[in-house]
N, C-alpha and C positions, 0 to 999 in steps of 0.2 A: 607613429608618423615619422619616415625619417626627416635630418635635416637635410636642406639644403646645400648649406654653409657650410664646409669645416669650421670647426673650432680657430685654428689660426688665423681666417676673415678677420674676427676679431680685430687683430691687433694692425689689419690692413688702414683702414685712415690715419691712424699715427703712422703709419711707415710710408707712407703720399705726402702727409704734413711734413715730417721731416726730410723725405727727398724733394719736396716744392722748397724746402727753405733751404739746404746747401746749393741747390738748383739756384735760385735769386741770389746766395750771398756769392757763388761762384762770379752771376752774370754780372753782379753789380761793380765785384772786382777787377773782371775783363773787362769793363765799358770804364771804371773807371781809370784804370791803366793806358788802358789803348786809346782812348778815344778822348784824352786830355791832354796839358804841357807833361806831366810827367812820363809821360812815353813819345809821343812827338816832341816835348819837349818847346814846342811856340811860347814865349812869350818868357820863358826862362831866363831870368836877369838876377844870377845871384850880386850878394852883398862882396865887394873884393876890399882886399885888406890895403889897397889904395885904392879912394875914388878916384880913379883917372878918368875925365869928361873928352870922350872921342870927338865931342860937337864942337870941343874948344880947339882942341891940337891939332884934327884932322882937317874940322870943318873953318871957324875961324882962324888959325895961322897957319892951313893949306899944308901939314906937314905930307909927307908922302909915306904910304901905308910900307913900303918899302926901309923907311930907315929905323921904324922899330922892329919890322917881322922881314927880315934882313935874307932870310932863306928861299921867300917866297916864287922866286922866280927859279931858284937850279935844284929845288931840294922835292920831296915830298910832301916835308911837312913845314906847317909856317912858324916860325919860333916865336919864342917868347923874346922880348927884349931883354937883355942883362941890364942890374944897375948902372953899370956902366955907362948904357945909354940913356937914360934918365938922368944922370950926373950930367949925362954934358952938357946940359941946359942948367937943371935943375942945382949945378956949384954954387949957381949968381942969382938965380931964379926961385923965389921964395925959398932960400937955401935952409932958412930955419921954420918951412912949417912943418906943425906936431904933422901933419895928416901925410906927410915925407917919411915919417922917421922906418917905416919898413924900408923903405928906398936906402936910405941912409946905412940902415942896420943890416943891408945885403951888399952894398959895396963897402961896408968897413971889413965884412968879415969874409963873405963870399958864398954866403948860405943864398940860396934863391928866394928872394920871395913870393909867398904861400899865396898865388893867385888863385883863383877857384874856376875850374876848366869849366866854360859854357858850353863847346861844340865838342860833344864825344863820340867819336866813329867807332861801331864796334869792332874789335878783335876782327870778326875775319872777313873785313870790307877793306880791299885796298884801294885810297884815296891820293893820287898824286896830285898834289898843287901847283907843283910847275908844268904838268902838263897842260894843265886847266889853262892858267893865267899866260901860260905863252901859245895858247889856241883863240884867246879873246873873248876866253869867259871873265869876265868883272869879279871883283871880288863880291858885288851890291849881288849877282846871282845868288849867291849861295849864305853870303850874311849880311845883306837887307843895305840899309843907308847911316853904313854907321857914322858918315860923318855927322849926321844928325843927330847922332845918341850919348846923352848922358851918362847912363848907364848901355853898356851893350847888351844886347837879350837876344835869343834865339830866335831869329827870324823867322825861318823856312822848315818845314816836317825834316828837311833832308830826309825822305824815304824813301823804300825804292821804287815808287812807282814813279814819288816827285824826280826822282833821278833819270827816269827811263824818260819822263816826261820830256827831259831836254835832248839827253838822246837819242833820240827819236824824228827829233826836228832843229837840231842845235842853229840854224841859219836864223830862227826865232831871236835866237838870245845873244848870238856874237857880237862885240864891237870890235872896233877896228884895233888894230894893236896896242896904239899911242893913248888909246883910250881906255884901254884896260884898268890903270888905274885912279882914272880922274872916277868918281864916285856921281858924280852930278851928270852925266855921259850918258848919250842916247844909245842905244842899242841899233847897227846897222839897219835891221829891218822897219825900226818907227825912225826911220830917217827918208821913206819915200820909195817911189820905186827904183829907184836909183840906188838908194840904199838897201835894199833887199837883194836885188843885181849882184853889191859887191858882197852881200854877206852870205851869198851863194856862191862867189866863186871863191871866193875864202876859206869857205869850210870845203869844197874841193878838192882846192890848192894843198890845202891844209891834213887833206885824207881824214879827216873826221869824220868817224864812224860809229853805230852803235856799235856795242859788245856783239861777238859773233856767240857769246856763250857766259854760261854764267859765272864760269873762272877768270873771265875778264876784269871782273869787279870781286870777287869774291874768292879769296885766299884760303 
């Protein structure tokens, strides 16, 4: 009687068993990558080597997001503060706490310090911030209300779909200039229809446009 089978059948549900298990450890990998903070990155609030409370500086004594990310308006990118600017308060200003002394140990010497980057744009996305913030995108767009935040954390996927999202429709999310940086600030279109009016002819005015193509955003 011949067989059926070859011979190598045999060793056929071990090689299903073990292509079902790199199969699940692949997909559990992809889902757990992509479709958590560690790749959208939401909710991402590392530990920085000074607790600085945004809800205190920004939110109770109303500092302007301007006088520590000082670039924010003519540059690309938004800076970091130098010690320097944390001195200027901070001479008279609990000038001996321990929880300072990075601060301290960056204006004696002039080493930066070792902040831990929340918002990271990939290599080959280019991201201008002055063009954003002098179009009357809010800073709360793209990283939430930080005047409320203790710790700051990653707000928003910034992905690109969420990105396309806005441009797409940006008359949705503009405010008015002067409001740009107040954080507590309605967005021209939840201002009525009056307000949707000007945040249509704003963005106009303003030639605000999606990308006509994908090198628009992508370097």
């Amino acid at each position: 009687m011949s067989k059926i089978f070859p011979k190598s059948a045999n060793a056929l549900p071990l090689q299903i068993l073990i292509f079902l298990g790199i199969l699940g450890g692949v997909a559990a990998a992809g889902i757990t990558y992509y479709a958590t903070p560690a790749y959208l990155r939401v909710g991402y609030a590392p530990v920085q080597p000074v607790p600085f409370d945004h809800s205190l500086h920004a939110g109770q004594l109303g500092l302007d997001c301007r006088y520590c990310h000082t670039s924010v308006e003519k540059s690309g990118t938004s800076s970091v503060p130098a010690a320097q600017t944390c001195m200027n308060c901070h001479s008279a200003i609990k000038a001996q706490s321990p929880l300072l002394e990075p601060v301290r140990q960056s204006y004696q010497t002039g080493d930066p310090v070792p902040w831990v980057k929340i918002h990271a744009t990939p290599d080959y996305v280019y991201f201008n911030h002055s063009v954003h913030v002098n179009r009357g995108v809010s800073c709360v767009e793209c990283h939430g209300k930080v005047n409320e935040m203790q710790v700051v954390q990653h707000d928003q996927p910034h992905s690109m779909s969420w990105c396309l999202d806005c441009h797409r429709d940006p008359a949705a999310r503009v405010r008015a200039p002067e409001d740009v940086f107040n954080l507590d600030s309605l967005r021209l279109a939840d201002q009525g229809p009056e307000g949707l009016k000007k945040a249509k002819d704003f963005v106009e005015h303003a030639k605000i446009m999606p990308p006509q193509s994908c090198s628009g955003c992508h370097r």
